[in-house]
KEKE-3310 file (N, C-alpha, C; in steps of 0.2 Angstrom, whole numbers, plus 5000, padded with zeros to 4 digits):
npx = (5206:5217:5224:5228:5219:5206:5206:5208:5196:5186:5188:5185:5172:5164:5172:5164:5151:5150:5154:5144:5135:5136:5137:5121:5119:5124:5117:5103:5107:5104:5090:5089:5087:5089:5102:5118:5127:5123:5122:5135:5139:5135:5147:5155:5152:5150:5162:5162:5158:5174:5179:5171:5176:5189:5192:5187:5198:5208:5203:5205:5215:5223:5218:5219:5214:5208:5201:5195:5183:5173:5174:5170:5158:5152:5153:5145:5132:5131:5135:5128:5118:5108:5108:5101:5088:5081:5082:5073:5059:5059:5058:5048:5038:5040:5036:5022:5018:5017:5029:5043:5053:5065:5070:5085:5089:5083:5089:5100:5102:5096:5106:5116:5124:5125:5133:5144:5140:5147:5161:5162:5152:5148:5148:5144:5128:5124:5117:5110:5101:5103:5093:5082:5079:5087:5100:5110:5114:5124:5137:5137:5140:5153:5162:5159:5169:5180:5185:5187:5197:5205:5211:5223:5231:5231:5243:5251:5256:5264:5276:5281:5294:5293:5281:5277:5285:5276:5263:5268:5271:5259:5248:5255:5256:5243:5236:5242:5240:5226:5220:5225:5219:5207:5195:5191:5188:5183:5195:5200:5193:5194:5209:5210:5205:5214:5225:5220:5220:5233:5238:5232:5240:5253:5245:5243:5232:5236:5246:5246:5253:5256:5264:5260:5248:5248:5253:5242:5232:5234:5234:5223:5216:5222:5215:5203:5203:5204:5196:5182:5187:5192:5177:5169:5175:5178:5168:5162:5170:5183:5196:5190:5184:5194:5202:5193:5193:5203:5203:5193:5194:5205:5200:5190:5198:5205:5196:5197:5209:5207:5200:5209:5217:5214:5207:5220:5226:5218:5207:5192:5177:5180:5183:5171:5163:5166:5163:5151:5135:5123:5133:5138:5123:5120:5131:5130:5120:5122:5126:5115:5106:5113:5109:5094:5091:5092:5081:5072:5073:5077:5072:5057:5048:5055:5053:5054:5052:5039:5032:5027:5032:5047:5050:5042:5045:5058:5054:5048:5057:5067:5059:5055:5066:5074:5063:5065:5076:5080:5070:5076:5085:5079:5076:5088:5096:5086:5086:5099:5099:5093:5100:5112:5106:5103:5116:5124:5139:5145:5142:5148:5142:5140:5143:5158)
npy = (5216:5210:5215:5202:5194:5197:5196:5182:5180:5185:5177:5163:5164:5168:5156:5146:5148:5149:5135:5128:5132:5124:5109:5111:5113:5100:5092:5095:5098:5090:5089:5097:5095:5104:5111:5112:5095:5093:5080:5079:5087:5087:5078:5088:5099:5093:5094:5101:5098:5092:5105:5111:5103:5107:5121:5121:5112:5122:5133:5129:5126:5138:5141:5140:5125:5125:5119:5105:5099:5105:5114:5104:5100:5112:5110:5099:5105:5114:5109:5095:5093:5104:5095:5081:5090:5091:5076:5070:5079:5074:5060:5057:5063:5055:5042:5045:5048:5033:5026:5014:5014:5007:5004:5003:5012:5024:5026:5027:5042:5049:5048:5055:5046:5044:5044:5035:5027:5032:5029:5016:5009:4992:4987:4993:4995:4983:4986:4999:5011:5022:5038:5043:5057:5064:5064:5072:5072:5065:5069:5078:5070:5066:5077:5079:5069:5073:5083:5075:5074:5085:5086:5079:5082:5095:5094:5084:5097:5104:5098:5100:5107:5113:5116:5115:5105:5094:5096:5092:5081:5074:5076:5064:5053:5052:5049:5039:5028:5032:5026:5012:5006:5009:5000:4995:5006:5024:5035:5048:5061:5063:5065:5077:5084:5086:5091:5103:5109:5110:5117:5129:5131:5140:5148:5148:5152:5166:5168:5164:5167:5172:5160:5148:5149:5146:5133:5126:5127:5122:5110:5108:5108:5097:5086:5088:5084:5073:5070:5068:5061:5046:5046:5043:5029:5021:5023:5018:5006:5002:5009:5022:5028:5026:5038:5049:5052:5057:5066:5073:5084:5091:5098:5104:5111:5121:5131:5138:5142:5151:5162:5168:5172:5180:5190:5196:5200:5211:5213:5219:5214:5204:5210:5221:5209:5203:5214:5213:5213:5203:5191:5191:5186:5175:5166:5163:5157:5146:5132:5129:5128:5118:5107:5106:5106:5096:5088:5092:5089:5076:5057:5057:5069:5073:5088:5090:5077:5078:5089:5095:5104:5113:5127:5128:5117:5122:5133:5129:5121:5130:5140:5134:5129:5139:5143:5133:5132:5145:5142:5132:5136:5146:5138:5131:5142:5144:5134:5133:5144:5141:5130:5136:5147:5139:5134:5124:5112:5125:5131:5144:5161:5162:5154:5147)
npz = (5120:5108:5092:5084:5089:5088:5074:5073:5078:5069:5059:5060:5062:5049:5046:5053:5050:5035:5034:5044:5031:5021:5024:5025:5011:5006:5009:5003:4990:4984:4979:4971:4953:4942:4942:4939:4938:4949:4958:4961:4967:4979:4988:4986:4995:5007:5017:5027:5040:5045:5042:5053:5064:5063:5066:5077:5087:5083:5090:5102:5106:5110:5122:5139:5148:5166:5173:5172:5173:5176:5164:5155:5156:5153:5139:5138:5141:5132:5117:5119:5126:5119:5107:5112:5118:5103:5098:5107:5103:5092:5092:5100:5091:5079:5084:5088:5074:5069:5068:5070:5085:5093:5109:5114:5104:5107:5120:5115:5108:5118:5127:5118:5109:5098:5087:5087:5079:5067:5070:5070:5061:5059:5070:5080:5076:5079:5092:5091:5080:5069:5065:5054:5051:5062:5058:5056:5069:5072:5075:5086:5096:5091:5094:5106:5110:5104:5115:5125:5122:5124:5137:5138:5126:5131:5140:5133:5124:5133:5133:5120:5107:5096:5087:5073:5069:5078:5071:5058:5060:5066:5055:5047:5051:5059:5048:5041:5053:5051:5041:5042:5052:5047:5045:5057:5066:5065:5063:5060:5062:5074:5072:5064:5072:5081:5072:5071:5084:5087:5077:5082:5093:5088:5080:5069:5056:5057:5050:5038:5021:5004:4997:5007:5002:4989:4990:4999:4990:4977:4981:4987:4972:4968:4977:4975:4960:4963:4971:4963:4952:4958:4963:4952:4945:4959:4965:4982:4984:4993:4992:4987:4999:5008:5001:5003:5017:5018:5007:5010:5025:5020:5008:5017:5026:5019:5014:5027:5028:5015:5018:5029:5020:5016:5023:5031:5017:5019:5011:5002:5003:5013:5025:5025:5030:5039:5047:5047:5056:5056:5050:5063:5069:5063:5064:5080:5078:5070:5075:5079:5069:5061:5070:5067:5053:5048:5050:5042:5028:5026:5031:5038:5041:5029:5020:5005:4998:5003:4996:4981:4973:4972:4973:4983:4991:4996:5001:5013:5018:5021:5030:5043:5046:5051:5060:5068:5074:5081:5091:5095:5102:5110:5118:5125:5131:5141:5149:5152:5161:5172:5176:5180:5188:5199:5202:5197:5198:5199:5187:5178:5174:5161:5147:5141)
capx = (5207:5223:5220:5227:5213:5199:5207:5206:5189:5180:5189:5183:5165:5166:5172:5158:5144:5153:5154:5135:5129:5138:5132:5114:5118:5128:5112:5098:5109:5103:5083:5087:5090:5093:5109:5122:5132:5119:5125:5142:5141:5136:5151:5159:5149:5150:5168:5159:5160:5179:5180:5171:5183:5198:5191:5186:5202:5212:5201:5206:5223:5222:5215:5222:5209:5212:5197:5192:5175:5166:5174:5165:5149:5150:5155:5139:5126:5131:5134:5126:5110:5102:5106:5095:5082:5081:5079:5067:5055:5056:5059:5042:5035:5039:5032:5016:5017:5019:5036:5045:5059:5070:5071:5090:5090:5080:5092:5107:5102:5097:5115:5120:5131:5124:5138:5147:5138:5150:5166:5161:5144:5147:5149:5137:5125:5120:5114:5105:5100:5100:5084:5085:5077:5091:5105:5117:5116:5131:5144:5138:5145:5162:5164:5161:5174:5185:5184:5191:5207:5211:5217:5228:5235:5238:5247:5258:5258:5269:5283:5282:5297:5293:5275:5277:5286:5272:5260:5269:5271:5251:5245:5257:5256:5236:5235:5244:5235:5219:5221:5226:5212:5201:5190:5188:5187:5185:5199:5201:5189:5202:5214:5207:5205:5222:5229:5217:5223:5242:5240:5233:5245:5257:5242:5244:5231:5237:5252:5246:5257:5256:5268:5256:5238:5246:5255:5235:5228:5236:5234:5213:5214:5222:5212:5196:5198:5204:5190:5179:5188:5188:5170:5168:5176:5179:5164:5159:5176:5188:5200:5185:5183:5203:5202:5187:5196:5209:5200:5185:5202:5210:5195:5186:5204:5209:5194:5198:5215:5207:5196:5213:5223:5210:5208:5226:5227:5213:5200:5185:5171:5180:5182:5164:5159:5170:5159:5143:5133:5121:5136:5138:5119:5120:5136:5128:5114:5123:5125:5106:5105:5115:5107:5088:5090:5090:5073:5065:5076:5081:5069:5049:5046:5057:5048:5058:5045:5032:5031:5030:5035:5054:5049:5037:5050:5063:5054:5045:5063:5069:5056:5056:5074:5076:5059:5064:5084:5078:5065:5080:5092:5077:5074:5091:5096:5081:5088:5105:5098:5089:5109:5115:5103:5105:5124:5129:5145:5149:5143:5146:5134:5142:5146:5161)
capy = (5211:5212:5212:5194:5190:5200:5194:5174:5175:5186:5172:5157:5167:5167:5150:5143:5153:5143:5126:5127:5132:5119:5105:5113:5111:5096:5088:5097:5099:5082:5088:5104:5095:5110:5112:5104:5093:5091:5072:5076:5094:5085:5077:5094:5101:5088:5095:5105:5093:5094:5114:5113:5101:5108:5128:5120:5111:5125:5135:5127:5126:5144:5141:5134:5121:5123:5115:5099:5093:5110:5113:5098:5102:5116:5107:5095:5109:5118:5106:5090:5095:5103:5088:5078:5090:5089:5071:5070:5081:5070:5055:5057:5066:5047:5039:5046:5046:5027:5024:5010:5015:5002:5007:5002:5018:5030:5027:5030:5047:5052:5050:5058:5042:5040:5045:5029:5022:5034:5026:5008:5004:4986:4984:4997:4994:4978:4988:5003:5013:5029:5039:5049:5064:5066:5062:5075:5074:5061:5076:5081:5062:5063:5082:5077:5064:5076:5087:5073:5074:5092:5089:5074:5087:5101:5088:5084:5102:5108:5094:5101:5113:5115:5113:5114:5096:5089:5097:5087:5072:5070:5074:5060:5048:5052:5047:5031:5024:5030:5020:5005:5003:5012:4993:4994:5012:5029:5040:5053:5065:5066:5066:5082:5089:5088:5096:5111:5110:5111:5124:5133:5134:5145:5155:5145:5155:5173:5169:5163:5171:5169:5150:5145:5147:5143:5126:5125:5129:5117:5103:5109:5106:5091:5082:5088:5082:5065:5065:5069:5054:5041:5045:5040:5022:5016:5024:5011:5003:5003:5012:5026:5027:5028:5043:5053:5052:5062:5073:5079:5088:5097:5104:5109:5119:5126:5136:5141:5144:5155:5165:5169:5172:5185:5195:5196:5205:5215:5211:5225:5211:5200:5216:5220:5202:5203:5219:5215:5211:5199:5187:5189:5185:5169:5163:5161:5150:5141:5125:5126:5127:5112:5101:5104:5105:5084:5085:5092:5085:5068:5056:5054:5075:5078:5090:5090:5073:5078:5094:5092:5110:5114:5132:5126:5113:5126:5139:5127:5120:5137:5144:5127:5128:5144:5146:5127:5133:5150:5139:5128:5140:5149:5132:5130:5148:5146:5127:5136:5150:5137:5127:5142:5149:5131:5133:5114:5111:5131:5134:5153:5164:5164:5148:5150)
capz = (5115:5102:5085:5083:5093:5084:5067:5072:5080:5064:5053:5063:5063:5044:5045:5056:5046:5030:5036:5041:5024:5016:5025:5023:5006:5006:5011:5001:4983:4976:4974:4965:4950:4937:4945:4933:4944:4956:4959:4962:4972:4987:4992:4986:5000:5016:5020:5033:5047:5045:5044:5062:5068:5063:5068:5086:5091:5083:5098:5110:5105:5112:5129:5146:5153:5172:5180:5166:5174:5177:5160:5150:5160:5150:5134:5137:5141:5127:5114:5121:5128:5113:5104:5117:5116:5097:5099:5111:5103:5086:5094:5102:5085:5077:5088:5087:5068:5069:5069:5077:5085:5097:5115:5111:5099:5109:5123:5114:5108:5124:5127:5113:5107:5092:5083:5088:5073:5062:5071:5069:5060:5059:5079:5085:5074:5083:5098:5090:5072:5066:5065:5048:5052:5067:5053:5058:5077:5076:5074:5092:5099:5090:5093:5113:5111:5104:5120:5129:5120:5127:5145:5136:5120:5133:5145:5129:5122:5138:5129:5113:5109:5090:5084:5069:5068:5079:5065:5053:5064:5069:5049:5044:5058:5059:5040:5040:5056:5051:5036:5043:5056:5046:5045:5064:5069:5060:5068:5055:5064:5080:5069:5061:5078:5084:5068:5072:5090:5086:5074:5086:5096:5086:5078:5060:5052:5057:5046:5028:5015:4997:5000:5010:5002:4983:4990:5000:4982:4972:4985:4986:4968:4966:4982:4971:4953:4963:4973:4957:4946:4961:4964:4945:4944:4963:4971:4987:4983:4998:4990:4989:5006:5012:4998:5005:5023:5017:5003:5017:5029:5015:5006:5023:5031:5011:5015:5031:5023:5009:5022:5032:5019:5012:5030:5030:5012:5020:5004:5007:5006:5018:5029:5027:5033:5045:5052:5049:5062:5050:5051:5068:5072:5059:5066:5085:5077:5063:5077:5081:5061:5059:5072:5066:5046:5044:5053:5036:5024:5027:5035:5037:5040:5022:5017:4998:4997:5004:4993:4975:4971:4972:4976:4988:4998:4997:5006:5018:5023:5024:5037:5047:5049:5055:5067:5075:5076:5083:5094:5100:5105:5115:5126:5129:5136:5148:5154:5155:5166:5177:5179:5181:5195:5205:5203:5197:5196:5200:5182:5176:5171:5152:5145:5136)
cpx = (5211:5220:5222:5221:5205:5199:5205:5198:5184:5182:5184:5173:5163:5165:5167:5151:5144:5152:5147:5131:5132:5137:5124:5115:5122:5121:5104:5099:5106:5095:5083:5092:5093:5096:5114:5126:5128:5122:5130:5143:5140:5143:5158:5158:5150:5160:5166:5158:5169:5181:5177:5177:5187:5199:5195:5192:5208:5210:5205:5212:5227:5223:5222:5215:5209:5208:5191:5185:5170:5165:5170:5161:5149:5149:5148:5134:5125:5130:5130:5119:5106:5102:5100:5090:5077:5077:5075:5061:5053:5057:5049:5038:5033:5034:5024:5013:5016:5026:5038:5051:5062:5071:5078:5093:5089:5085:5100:5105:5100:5103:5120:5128:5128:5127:5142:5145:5143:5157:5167:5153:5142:5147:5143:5130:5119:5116:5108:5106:5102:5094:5085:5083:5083:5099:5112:5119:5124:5136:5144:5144:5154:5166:5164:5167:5181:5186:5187:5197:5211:5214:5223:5234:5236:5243:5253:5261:5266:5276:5284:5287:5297:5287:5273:5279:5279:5265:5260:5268:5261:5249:5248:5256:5248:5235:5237:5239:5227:5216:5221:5219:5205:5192:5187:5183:5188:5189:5200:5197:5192:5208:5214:5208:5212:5227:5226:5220:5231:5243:5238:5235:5250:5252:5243:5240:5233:5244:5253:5250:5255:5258:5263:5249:5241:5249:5247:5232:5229:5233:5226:5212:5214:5218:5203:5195:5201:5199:5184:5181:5186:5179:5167:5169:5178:5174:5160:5163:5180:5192:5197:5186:5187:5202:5197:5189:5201:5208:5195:5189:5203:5206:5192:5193:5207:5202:5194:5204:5211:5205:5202:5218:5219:5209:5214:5228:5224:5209:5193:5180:5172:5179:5175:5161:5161:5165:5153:5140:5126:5124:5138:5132:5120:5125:5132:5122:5116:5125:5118:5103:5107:5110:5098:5087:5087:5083:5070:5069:5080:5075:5061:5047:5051:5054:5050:5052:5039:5027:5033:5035:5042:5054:5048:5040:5055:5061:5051:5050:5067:5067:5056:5063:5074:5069:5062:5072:5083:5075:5068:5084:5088:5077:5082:5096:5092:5087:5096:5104:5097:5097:5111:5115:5105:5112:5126:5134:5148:5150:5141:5142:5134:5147:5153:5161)
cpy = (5214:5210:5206:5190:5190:5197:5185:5173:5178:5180:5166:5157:5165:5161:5145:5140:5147:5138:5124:5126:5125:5113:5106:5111:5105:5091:5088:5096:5097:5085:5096:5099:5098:5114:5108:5104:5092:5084:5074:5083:5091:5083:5085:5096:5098:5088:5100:5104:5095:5100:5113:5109:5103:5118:5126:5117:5117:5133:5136:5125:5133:5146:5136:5132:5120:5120:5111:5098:5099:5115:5111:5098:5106:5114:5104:5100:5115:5113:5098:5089:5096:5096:5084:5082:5089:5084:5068:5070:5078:5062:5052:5058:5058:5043:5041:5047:5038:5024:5020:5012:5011:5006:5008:5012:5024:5032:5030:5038:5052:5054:5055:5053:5037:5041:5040:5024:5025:5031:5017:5007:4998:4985:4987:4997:4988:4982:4993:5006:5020:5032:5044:5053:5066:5063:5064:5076:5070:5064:5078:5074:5063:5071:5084:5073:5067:5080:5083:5073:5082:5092:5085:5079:5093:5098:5088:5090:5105:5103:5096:5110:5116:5111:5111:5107:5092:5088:5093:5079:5070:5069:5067:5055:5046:5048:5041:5027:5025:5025:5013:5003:5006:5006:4994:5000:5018:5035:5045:5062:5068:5067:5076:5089:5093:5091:5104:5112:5113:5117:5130:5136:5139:5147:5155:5151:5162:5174:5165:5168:5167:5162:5146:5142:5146:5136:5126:5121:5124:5112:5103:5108:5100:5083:5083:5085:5073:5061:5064:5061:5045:5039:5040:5030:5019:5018:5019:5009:5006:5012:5021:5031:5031:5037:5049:5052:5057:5069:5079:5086:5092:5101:5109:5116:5122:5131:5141:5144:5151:5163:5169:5174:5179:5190:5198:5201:5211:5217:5213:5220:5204:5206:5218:5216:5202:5206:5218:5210:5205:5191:5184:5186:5176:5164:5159:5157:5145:5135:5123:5122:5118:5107:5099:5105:5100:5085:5085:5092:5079:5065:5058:5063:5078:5082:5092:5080:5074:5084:5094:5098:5110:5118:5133:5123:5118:5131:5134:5123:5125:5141:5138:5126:5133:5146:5139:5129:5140:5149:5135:5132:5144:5145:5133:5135:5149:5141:5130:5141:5146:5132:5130:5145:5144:5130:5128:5119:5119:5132:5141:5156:5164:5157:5151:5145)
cpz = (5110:5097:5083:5083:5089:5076:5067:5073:5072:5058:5053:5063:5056:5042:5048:5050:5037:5029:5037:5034:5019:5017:5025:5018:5002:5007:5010:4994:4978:4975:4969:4956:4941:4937:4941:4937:4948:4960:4963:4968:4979:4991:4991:4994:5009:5018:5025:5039:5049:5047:5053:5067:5070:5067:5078:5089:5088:5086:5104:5113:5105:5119:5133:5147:5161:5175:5173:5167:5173:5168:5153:5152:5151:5144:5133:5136:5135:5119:5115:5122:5123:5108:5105:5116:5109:5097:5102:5107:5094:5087:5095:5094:5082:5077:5086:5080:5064:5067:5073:5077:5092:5104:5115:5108:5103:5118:5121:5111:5114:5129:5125:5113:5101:5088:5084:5080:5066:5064:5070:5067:5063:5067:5083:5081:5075:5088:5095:5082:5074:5062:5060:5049:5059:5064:5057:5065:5080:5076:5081:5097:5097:5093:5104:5116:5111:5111:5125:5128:5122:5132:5142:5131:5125:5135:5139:5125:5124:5138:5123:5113:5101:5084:5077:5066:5070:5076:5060:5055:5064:5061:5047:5048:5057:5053:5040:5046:5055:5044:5037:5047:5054:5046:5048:5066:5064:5066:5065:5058:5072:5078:5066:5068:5080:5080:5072:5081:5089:5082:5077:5092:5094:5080:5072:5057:5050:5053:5041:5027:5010:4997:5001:5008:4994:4985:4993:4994:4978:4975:4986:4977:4966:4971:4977:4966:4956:4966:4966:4952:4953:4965:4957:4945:4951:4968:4974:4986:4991:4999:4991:4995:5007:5008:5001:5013:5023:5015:5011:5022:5024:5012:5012:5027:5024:5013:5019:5032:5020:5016:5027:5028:5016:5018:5030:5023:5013:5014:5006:5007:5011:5026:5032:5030:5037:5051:5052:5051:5061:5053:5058:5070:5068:5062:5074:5084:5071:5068:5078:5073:5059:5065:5071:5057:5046:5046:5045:5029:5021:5034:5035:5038:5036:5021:5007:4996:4998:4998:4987:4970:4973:4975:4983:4996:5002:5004:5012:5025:5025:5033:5042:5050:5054:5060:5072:5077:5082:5092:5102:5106:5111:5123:5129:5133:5140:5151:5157:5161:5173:5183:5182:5188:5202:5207:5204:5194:5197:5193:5179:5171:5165:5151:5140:5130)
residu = (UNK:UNK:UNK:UNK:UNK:UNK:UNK:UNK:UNK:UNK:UNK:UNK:UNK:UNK:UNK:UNK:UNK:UNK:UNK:UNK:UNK:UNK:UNK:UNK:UNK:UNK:UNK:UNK:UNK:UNK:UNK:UNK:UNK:UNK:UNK:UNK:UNK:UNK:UNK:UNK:UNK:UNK:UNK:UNK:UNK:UNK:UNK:UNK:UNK:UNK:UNK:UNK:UNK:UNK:UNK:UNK:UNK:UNK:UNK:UNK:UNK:UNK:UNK:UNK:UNK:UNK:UNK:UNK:UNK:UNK:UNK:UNK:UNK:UNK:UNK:UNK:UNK:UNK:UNK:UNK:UNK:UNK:UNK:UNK:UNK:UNK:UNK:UNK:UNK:UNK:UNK:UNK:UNK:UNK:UNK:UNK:UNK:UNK:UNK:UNK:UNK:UNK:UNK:UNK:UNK:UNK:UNK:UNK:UNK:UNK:UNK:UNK:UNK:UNK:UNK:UNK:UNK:UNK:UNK:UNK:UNK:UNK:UNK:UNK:UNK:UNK:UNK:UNK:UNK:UNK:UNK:UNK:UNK:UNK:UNK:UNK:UNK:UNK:UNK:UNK:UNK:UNK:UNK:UNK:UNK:UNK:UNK:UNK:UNK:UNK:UNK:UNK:UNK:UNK:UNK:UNK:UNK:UNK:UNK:UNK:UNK:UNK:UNK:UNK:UNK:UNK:UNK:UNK:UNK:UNK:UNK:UNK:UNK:UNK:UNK:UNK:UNK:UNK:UNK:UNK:UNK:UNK:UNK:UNK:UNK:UNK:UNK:UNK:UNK:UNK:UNK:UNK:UNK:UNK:UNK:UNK:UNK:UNK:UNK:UNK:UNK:UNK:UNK:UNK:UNK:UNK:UNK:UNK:UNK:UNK:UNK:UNK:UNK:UNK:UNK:UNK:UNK:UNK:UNK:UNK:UNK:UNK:UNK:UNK:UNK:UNK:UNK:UNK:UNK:UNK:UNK:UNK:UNK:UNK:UNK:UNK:UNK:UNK:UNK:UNK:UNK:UNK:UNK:UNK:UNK:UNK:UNK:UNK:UNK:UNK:UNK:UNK:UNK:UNK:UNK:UNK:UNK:UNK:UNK:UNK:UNK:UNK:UNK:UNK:UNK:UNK:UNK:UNK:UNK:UNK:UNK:UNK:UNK:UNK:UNK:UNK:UNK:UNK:UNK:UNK:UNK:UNK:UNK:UNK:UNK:UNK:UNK:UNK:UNK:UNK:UNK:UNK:UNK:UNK:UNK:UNK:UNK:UNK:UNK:UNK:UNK:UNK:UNK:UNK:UNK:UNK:UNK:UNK:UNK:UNK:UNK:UNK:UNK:UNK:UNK:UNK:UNK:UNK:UNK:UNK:UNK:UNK:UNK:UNK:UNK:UNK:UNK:UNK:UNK:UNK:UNK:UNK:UNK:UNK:UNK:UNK:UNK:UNK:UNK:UNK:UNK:UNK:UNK:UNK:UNK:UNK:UNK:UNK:UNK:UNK:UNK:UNK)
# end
C-alpha cells in the first residue's frame, strides 16, 4: 500500500468516525437543553449524511467495478441486510407494544426502500409511512441507489479527459436541476455522490493547499451564517429548503476538506488519530452506530422521554447504542459467514 493510499484511507476513517457523531448528535442536541444554541446546533450537525456520500463515491472513484452483480450483492449484504435486520427486530418490538403498523410499511422496509419517502414524500407517502424509531434507516435506500450509478459514472469516466471541468460541470449542472425538480424528486444526495466520485478520480483530497481549504473556509462560513439567518425568517418556506440543499454538501465536504488539509501539514493530533487504533475500532462500527441510535432516540423506545433525568437518558442511550450496534454487527458477520460458506453469487470470503 503507497502512502497516497494510506493518507486517503486514515482521512476517510476520520471522516466516517465524524460524520457518525454528528448525526448522533444532530439527533439528540435538542434535549440537552443547557447547551446555548441547542435549537439551532441540529441543523449544524445533520450534514453527516452528506460527508458519507461524498467519502463513499469519492471511494469508489478509485476503484474498477469489473463484475457489477456479484459487486452489488456485496453492496446489499453489507449495507442493506443490516438495515432489514434492524427493522425486523423493531418492527416486531412495535408490534407487540401495540403499534399499528401497515403491512404497506412493513414491506417497504423489508426492502429497504424506505428512503423513497426522502425522494418524493408526497407520492410515496401514499403507499407506506416512516416508523420513527427506524428514522435514519432511509440513508441506506438512497446510498443503495447511489451504487447504481457506478457502472454508469465509470462507463462515462473512460470519456472524461479533464476531471476537473466534469467537477465543475456535475456541481453546477447538479445544482440548477436539483433546484428545478426539487417539487417532484430530491436528487441532491446523487448529486453529492457523483461530486465525491469525480473527485476521486484525480485523488482531490491528496492535494488541498492553503487556496484550496481558505476559498473552502470562507465558502463554509458563508453557507453557515446563511443557513443560520434563512433558518430565522424563511424557515418551512421554499426558499428554505432550495437553501438547506446546497448548505448540507459544503458544510459536510469543508470537513472532509479541513481533515485533509490537516494530514497534509502533518498536525500531531491529526497524526495521533490517524494511528490510533481507538479510531480504527469506532470507525468499523460507526455504520451499525448509525443505523441503531434512532431506535432510542426518536420514536416510542426514546428513551430522552422516557427518562426524566438528562444524565439518566444520556447514559441509557449511550449503553444501548453501543451494546445493540455491537450486537448488530455480531449477526451480520455470522449471516455473512453462512453466504459465504454456501458460495452465492461466488461471494468472497472478505467483503470489500
Amino acid at each position: 500500500m503507497n502512502d497516497s493510499l494510506k493518507y486517503r484511507d486514515s482521512t476517510i476513517s476520520l471522516s466516517r468516525v465524524l460524520g457518525m457523531t454528528f448525526i448522533v448528535l444532530c439527533h439528540v442536541i435538542k434535549y440537552y437543553s443547557f447547551v446555548p444554541g441547542h435549537d439551532s446546533l441540529g441543523m449544524f450537525f445533520n450534514c453527516g449524511v452528506e460527508l458519507f456520500l461524498f467519502i463513499s463515491g469519492y471511494l469508489y472513484g478509485q476503484k474498477i467495478v469489473s463484475d457489477f452483480n456479484d459487486w452489488y450483492f456485496k453492496r446489499v449484504i453489507k449495507i442493506a441486510l443490516p438495515s432489514i435486520i434492524v427493522s425486523v427486530v423493531i418492527i416486531i418490538a412495535s408490534i407487540i407494544v401495540g403499534e399499528h403498523i401497515s403491512a404497506s410499511t412493513v414491506i417497504a422496509y423489508l426492502f429497504d426502500v424506505e428512503g423513497l419517502l426522502f425522494l418524493n414524500q408526497q407520492f410515496f407517502s401514499k403507499f407506506f409511512f416512516s416508523i420513527g424509531s427506524l428514522g435514519p434507516l432511509w440513508f441506506t435506500t438512497v446510498i443503495m441507489l447511489c451504487y447504481l450509478l457506478v457502472p454508469i459514472l465509470q462507463r462515462i469516466s473512460t470519456c472524461i479527459h479533464h476531471f476537473d471541468r466534469a467537477i465543475i460541470t456535475t456541481i453546477f449542472v447538479g445544482i440548477i436541476i436539483s433546484i428545478i425538480i426539487s417539487k417532484y424528486i430530491v436528487i441532491s444526495y446523487f448529486v453529492v455522490f457523483m461530486i465525491g466520485y469525480f473527485t476521486g478520480k484525480i485523488k482531490w483530497l491528496d492535494e488541498i493547499d492553503n487556496r484550496i481549504m481558505m476559498i473552502f473556509t470562507l465558502l463554509f462560513l458563508f453557507t453557515l451564517a446563511g443557513r443560520l439567518i434563512t433558518h430565522k425568517f424563511f424557515d418551512g418556506t421554499y426558499y428554505y429548503e432550495q437553501f438547506v440543499l446546497i448548505s448540507h454538501p459544503i458544510i459536510g465536504i469543508w470537513f472532509v476538506v479541513v481533515l485533509s488539509y490537516l494530514k497534509k501539514k502533518k498536525i500531531l493530533i491529526i497524526e495521533v488519530l490517524n494511528k490510533n487504533k481507538v479510531i480504527e475500532v469506532i470507525d468499523s462500527y460507526s455504520f451499525y452506530v448509525y443505523l441503531v441510535h434512532g431506535i432510542f432516540c426518536m420514536g416510542i423506545f426514546n428513551v430522552y422521554e422516557k427518562i426524566n433525568s438528562v444524565v439518566g437518558a444520556t447514559f441509557s442511550f449511550v449503553i444501548c447504542t453501543i451494546l445493540s450496534s455491537g450486537l448488530l454487527k455480531v449477526c451480520v458477520d455470522k449471516i455473512q459467514k453462512i453466504l459465504i460458506n454456501n458460495s452465492i453469487l461466488n461471494f468472497k470470503k472478505h467483503a470489500e
